[in-house]
C-alpha positions as CSV (number, residue, x, y, z in Angstrom):
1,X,83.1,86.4,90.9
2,X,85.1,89.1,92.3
3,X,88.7,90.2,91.2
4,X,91.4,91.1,93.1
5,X,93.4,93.8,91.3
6,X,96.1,94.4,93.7
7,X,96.6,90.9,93.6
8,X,96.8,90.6,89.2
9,X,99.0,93.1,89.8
10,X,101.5,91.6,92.4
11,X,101.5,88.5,90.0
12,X,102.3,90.4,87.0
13,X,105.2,92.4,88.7
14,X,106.6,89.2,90.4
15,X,106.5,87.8,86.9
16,X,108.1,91.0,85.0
17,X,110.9,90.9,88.0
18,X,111.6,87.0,87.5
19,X,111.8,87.7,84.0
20,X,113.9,90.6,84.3
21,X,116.2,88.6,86.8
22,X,116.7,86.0,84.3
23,X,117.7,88.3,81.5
24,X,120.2,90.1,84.2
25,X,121.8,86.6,84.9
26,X,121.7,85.9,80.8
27,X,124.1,89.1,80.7
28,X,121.4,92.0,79.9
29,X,122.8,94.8,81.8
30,X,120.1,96.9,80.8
31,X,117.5,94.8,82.5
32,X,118.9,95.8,85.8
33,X,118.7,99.1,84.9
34,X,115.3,98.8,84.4
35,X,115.0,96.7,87.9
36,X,117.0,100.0,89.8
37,X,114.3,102.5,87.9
38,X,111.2,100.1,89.4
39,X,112.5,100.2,93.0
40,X,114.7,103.2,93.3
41,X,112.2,105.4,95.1
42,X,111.7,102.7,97.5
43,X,115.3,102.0,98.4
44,X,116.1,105.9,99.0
45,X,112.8,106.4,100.9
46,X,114.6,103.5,103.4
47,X,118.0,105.0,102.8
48,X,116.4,108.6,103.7
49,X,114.7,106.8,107.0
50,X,117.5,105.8,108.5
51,X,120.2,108.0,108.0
52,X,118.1,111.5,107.5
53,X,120.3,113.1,105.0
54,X,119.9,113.0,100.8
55,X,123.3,112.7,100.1
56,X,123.8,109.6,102.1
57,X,120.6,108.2,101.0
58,X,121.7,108.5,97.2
59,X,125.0,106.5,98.5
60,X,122.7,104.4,100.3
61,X,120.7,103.4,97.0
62,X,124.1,102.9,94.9
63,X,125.2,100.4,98.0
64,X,121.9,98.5,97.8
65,X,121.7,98.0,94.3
66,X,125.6,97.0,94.2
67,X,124.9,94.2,96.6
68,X,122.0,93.3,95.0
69,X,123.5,92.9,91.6
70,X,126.4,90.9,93.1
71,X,123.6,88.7,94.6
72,X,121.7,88.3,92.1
73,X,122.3,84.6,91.3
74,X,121.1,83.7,95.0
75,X,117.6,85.2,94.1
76,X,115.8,81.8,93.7
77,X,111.5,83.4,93.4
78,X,110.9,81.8,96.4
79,X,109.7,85.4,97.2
80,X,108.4,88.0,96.0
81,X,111.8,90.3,94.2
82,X,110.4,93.5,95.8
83,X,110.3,91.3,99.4
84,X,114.0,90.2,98.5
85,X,115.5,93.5,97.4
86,X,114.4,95.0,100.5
87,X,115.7,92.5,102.9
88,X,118.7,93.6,101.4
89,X,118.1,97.2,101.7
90,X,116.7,96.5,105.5
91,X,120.1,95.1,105.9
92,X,121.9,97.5,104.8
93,X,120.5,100.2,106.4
94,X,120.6,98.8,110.1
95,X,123.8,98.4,109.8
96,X,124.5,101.5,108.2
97,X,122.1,103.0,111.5
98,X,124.1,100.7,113.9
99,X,126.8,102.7,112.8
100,X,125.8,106.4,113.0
101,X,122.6,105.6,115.8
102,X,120.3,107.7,113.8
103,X,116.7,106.4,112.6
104,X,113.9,108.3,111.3
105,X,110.8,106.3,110.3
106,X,110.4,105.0,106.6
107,X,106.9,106.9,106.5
108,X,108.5,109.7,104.7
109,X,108.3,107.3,101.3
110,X,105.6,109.6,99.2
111,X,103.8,108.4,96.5
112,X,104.0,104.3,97.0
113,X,100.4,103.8,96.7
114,X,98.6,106.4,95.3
115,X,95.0,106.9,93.8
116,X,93.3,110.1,92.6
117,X,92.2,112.3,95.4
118,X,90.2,115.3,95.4
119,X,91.5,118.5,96.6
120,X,90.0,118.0,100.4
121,X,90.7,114.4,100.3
122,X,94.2,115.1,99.6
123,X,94.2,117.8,102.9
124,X,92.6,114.9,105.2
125,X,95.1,112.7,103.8
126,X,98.4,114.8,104.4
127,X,97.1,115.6,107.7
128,X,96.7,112.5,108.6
129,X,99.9,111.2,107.2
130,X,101.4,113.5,108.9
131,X,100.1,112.6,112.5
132,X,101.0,109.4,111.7
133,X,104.4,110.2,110.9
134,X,104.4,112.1,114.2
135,X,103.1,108.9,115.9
136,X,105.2,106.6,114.3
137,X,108.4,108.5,115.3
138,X,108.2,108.0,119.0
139,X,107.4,104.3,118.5
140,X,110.0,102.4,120.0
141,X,112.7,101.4,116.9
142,X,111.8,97.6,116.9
143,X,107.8,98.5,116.6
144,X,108.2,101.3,114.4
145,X,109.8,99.4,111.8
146,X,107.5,96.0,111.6
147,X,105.0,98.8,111.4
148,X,106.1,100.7,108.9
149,X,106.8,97.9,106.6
150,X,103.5,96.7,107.6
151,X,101.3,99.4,106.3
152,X,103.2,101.9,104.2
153,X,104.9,99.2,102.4
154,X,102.0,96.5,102.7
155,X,104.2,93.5,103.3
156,X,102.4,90.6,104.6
157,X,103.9,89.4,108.1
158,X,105.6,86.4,106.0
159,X,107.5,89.3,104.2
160,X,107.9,91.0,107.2
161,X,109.7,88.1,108.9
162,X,112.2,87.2,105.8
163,X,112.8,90.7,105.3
164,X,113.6,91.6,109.3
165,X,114.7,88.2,110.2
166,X,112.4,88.0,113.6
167,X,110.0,85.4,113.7
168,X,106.0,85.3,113.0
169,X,105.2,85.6,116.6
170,X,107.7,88.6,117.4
171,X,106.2,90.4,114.0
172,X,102.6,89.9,115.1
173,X,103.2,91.5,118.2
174,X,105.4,94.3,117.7
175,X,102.5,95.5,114.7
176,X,99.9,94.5,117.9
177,X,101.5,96.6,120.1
178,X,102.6,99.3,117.9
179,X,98.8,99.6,116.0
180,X,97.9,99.7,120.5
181,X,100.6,102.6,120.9
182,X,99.5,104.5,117.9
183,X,95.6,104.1,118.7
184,X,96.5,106.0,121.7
185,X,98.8,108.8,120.3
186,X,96.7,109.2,117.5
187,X,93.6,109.8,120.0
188,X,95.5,112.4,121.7
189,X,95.7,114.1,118.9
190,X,92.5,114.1,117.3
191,X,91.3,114.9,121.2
192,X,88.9,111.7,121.3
């Protein structure tokens, strides 16, 4: 019998974050707290995508968890909180986009995933990264973003969908197309 890590894990944070939503709703203010601390990084890497700047990106964060504590009560588990909170944050940063017309991709997020690397591994890696990066910028907006949630955030095209509001067949083929695009940027680069 094999066992799937990733997936213990992603059972075990859904139930600390369903636990930790109940005790925010039971008037523990410090269990929020400790909801911000788990998904800050994530919520400022988005803020830092879309509107480029540090600043705005820490006013970005305070807006997202503001509107998430005031929603709160309409989190009913029927997704993952992590899938939730950043339907809220994808929210709030198109609109925050729509307004200023500026989008950089969310691939900039370091550190979401990470496992211990030697010293040349970790060279391969940022280079890579960093063609991706590269790539992934002059994908068109609507790609670049199922994309990005897609792999450097490893939602599932179920999360993908609630979180963007498309449907399944519109996610499956702007990551089709965008995975086609990239194959061919990121061959260009390597020279193959």
């Amino acid at each position: 019998m094999k066992v799937n890590l990733e997936r213990i894990e992603q059972t075990i944070a859904d139930t600390r974050d369903r636990l930790l939503v109940k005790a925010v709703l039971s008037g523990d203010g410090r269990s929020f707290a400790i909801l911000c601390s788990l998904y800050r990084k994530r919520i400022s890497a988005m803020g830092r995508s879309f509107l480029k700047n540090e600043e705005d990106a820490d006013d970005f964060v305070q807006s997202v968890m503001e509107k998430t504590f005031k929603s709160l009560h309409q989190f009913k588990g029927e997704s993952s909180f992590s899938t939730w909170l950043t339907k809220i944050a994808y929210n709030t940063a198109i609109n925050a986009a729509n307004r200023r017309k500026e989008y950089e991709p969310i691939a900039n997020e370091e550190g979401i995933k990470s496992r211990t690397l030697t010293p040349e591994e970790n060279q391969i890696n940022e280079a890579t990264k960093e063609a991706v990066r590269e790539a992934v910028k002059e994908l068109p907006e609507k790609y670049g973003i199922c994309i990005e949630l897609y792999f450097f955030y490893d939602n599932s095209y179920e999360e993908i969908c609630s979180i963007t509001g498309l449907n399944m067949n519109t996610v499956k083929s702007h990551i089709f197309r965008a995975k086609k695009i990239l194959r061919e940027k990121l061959k260009e680069f390597y020279g193959k």
